[in-house]
C-alpha positions in Angstrom: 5.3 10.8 13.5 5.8 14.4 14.8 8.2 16.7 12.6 8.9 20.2 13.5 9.3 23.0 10.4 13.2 22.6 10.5 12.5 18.7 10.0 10.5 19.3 6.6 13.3 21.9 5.7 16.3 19.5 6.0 14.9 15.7 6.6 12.2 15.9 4.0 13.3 12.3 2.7 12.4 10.8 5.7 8.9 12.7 5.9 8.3 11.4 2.6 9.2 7.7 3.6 6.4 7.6 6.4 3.8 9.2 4.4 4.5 6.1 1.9 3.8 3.8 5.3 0.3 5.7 5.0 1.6 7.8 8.7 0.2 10.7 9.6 2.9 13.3 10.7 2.0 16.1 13.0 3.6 19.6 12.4 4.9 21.6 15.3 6.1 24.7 16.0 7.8 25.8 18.7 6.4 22.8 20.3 2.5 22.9 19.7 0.8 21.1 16.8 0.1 23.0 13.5 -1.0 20.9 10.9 -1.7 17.3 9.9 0.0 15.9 6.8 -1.5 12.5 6.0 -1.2 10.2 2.7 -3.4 10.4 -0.4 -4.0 6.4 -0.6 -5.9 5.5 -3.8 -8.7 3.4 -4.0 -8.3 0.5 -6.4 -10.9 0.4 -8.6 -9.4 -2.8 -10.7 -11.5 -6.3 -10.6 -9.5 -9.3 -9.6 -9.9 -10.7 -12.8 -8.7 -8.3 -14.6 -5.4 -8.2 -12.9 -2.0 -8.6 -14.8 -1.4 -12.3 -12.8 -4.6 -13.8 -14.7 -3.0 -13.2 -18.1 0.2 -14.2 -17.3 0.4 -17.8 -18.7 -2.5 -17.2 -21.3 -4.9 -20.2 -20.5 -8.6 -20.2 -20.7 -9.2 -20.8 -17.1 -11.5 -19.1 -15.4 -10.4 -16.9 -12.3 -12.0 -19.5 -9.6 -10.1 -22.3 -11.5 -6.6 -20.6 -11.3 -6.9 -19.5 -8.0 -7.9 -23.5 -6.8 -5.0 -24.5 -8.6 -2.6 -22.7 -6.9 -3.9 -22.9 -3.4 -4.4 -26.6 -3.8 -6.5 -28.7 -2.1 -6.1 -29.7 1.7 -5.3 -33.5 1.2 -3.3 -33.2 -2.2 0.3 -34.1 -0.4 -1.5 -37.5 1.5 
C-alpha cells in the first residue's frame, strides 16, 4: 500500500487496517518514497499442547490422541 502524509493525517484507520493484514505501506511525499511502515508480527512462542483447545473438555488424552480423534480416520464413514 502507498499512503502519502495527508493519508496518515486523515485516513489513519485504514493505514492501521493493512498493517493488521501484515502490509507494508510506503510513505510518499510529494510523490517519492520516504519511509517504510511495516507490522510488528509476534512470534508465538506457545507449544501446541499447551494451547487453550487441549484443555477444553478436561480429558486425559494425550495431544496425538485428541488430534486423531477429531481428524478421523480415512475409512471411518465406509
Amino acid at each position: 500500500m502507498q499512503a502519502t502524509v495527508v493519508d496518515l493525517r486523515y485516513k489513519m484507520n485504514d493505514v492501521l487496517k493493512a498493517l493488521d493484514r501484515n502490509e507494508n505501506i510506503d510513505v510518499l511525499y510529494r510523490g517519492k518514497i520516504k519511509g517504510v511502515l511495516t507490522a510488528h508480527v509476534e512470534e508465538s512462542t506457545m507449544k501446541v499442547a499447551e494451547h487453550p483447545f487441549f484443555n477444553m473438555y478436561c480429558t486425559d488424552k494425550s495431544v496425538d490422541a485428541e488430534m486423531d480423534e477429531l481428524r478421523g480416520g480415512r475409512y471411518n464413514d465406509i
